[in-house]
C-alpha positions as CSV (number, residue, x, y, z in Angstrom):
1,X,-25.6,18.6,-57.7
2,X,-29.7,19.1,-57.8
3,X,-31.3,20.9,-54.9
4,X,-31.9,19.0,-52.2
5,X,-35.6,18.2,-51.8
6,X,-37.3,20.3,-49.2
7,X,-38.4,18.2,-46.2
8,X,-41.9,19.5,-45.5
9,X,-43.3,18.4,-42.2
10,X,-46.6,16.2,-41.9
11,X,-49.3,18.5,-41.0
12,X,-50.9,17.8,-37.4
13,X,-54.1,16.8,-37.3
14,X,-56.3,16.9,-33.7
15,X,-58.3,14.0,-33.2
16,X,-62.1,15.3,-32.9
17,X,-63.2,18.9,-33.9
18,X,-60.9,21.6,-32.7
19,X,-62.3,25.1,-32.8
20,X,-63.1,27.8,-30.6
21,X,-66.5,26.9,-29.8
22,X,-66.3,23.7,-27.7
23,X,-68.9,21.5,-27.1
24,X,-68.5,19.2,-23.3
25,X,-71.7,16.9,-22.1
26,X,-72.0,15.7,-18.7
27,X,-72.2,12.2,-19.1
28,X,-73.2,9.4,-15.7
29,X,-76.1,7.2,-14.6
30,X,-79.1,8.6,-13.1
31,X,-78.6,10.6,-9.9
32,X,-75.1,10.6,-10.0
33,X,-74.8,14.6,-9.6
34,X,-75.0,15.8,-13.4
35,X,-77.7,18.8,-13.2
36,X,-76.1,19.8,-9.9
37,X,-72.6,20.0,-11.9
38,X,-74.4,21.4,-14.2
39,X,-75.6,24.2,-12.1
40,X,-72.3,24.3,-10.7
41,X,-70.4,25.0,-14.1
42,X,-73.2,27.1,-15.5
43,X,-75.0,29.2,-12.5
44,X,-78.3,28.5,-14.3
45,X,-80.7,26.3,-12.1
46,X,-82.0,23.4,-13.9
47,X,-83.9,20.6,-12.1
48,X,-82.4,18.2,-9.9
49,X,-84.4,15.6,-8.5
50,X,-84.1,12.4,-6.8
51,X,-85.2,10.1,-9.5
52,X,-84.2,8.8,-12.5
53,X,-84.2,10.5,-16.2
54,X,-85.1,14.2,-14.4
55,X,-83.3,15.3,-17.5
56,X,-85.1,14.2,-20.7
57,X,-84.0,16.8,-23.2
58,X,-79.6,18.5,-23.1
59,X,-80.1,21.8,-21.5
60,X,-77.4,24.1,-22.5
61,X,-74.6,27.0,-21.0
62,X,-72.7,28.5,-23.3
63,X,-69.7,29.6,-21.3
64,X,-67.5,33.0,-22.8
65,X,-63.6,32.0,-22.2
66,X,-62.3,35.1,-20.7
67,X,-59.0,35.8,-22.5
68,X,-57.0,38.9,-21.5
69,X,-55.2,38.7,-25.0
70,X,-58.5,38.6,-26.9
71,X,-59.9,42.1,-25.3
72,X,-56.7,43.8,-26.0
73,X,-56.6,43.1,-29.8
74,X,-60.5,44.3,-29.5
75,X,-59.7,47.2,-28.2
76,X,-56.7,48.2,-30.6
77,X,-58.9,47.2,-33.7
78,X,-62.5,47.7,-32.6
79,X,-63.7,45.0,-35.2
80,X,-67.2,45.2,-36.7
81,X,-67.8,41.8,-34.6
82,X,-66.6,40.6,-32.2
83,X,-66.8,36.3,-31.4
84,X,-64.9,34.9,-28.3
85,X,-63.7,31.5,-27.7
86,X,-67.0,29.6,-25.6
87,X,-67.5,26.6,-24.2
88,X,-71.3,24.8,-24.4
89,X,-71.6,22.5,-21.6
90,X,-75.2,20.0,-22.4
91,X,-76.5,18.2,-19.4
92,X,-77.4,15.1,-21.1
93,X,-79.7,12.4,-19.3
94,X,-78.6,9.3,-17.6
95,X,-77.9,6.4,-19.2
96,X,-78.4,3.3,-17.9
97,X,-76.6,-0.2,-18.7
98,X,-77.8,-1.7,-22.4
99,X,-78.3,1.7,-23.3
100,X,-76.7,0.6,-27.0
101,X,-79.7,-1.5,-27.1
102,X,-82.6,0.9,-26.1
103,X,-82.6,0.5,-22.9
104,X,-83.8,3.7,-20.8
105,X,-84.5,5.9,-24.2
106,X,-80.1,5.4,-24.3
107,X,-80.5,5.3,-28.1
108,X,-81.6,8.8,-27.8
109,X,-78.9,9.5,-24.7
110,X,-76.6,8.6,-27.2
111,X,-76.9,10.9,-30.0
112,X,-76.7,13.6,-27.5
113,X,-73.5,12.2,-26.9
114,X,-72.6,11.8,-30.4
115,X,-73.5,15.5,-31.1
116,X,-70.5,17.3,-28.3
117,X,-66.8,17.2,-29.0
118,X,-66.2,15.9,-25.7
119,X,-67.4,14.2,-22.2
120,X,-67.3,15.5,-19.1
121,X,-68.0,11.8,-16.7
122,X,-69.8,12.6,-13.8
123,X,-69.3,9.7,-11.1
124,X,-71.1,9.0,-7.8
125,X,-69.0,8.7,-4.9
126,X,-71.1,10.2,-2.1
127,X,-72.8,7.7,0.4
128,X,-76.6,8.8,0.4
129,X,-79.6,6.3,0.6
130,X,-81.6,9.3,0.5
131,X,-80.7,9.5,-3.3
132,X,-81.1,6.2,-4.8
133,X,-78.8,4.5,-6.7
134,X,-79.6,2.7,-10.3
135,X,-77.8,0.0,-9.6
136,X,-78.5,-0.3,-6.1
137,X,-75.0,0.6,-4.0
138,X,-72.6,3.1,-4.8
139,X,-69.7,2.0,-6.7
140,X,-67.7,4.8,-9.0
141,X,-65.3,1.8,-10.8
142,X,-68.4,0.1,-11.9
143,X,-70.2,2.8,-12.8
144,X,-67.5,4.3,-15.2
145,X,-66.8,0.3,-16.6
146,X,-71.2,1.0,-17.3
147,X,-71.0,3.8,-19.0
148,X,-67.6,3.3,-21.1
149,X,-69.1,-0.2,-22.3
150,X,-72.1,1.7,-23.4
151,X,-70.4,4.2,-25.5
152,X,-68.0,1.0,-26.9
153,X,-70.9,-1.3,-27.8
154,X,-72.4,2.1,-29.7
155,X,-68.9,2.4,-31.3
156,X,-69.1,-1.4,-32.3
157,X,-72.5,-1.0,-33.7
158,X,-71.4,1.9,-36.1
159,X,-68.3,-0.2,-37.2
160,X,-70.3,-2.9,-37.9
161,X,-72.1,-1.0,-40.8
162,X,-69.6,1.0,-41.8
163,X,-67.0,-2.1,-42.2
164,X,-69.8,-4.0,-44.1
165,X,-70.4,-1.4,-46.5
166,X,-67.0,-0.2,-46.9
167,X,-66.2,-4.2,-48.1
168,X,-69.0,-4.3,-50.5
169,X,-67.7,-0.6,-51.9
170,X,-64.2,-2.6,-52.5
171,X,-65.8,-5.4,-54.0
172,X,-67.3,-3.0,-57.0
173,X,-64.5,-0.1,-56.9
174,X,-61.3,-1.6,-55.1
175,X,-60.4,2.0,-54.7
176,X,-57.1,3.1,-52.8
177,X,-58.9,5.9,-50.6
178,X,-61.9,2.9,-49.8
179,X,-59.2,0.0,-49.0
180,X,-57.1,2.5,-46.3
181,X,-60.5,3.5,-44.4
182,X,-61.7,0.1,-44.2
183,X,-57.7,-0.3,-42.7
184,X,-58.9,2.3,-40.1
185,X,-61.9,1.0,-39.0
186,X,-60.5,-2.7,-38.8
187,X,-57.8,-1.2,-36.4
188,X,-60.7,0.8,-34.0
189,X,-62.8,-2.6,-33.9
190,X,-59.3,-4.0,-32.8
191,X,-58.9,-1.8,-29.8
192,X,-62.6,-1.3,-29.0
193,X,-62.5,-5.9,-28.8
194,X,-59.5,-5.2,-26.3
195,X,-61.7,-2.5,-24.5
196,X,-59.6,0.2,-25.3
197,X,-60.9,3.9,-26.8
198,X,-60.2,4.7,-30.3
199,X,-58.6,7.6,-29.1
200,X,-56.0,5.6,-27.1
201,X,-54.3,4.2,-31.0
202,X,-51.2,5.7,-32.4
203,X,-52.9,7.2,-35.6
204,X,-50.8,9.2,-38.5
205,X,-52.2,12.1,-39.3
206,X,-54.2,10.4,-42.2
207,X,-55.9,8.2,-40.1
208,X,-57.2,11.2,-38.1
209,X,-58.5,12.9,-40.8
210,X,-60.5,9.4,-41.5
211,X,-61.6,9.0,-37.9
212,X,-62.7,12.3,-38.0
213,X,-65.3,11.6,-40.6
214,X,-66.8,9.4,-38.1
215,X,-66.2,10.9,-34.9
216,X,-66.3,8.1,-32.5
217,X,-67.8,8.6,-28.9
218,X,-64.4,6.6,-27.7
219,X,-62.5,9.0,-29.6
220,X,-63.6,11.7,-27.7
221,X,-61.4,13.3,-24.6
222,X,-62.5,12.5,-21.5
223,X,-62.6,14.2,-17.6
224,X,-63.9,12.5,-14.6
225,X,-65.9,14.2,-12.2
226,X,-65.7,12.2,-8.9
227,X,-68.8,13.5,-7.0
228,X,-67.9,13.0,-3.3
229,X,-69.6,13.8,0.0
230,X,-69.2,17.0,2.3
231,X,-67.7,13.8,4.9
232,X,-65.4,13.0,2.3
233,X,-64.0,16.1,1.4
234,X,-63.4,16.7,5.0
């Protein structure tokens, strides 16, 4: 009888970048709490003021992972460098809704966005007409529903293109590798219609490595950050 055929198991691929420099951005409408979480997670002191787009430009921490494991191998092999697992954390500026479209420099906002491997979502939950709202009265479901349809319609917008020209490729070449990507995208402009993240699909480990070519804001990894009163938390 021949040998049986080794069974070799399908290599896991992460959905995003995975390394040991991490890249978060606080992500919420204006004067939600953002550069105050900032300051929070960072002990740095950026501004934080009472009016919209306070934060033009990402200001960035870069936070060392402490790692009891790490130290010891330094200390047993006293290496020439030495390079600890970080995280940055960018306080990015407020976006507004139609961001996708311009509004409130949100193009710009955006590729900020685009730029970190994932989001931390700052939402407003603390009653304050001291600190103005942009939308007028608190309401964290809405303002999460803002700021997710932003990063969709920016998602939708890149599909667009890429679909298009991906088609037109297929006319000329009607490649294999061309004709499973376009595959991929068709199923993430699926979900993203159904308001679903890309990151929410059941992908093969193919179709990570082809989403990860384009890195979709949606198919980052999310945490919510409810920012509650002193009153609440009581």
């Amino acid at each position: 009888m021949p040998p049986k055929k080794k069974v070799v198991p399908e290599k896991k691929v992460i959905l995003g970048r995975a390394s040991n420099t991490l890249k978060m951005g606080l992500v919420g409408l204006p004067n939600v709490g953002k550069s105050t979480t900032f300051n929070v997670l960072s002990n740095l002191s950026v501004p934080a003021e009472n009016y919209p787009f306070c934060t033009i430009d990402p200001t960035e921490a870069k936070i060392y992972v402490p790692d009891k494991r790490y130290e010891r191998l330094c200390d047993l092999y006293n290496p020439k460098s030495k390079v600890a697992a970080s995280i940055s954390v960018f306080d990015i500026a407020g976006l507004v809704a139609g961001a996708s479209e311009g509004e409130g420099l949100g193009n710009a906002f955006l590729s900020h966005i685009q730029a970190v491997d994932g989001i931390f979502h700052v939402v407003r939950a603390f009653p304050n007409e001291e600190v103005m709202h942009n939308e007028g009265e608190v309401d964290p479901i809405r303002d999460m529903d803002i700021i997710t349809n932003e990063l969709f319609a920016k998602d939708l917008q890149h599909l667009e293109r890429e679909i298009t020209e991906k088609r037109r490729v297929i006319e000329r070449m009607n490649k294999k590798p061309d004709q499973e990507e376009l595959a991929v995208l068709l199923k993430c402009k699926e979900l993203l219609d159904a308001k679903k993240p890309v990151r929410d699909g059941q992908w093969s480990g193919k179709e990570i490595e082809t989403l990860n070519k384009h890195l979709f804001m949606s198919s980052k990894p999310v945490i919510y950050l409810v920012n509650i009163g002193r009153d609440q938390y009581i």
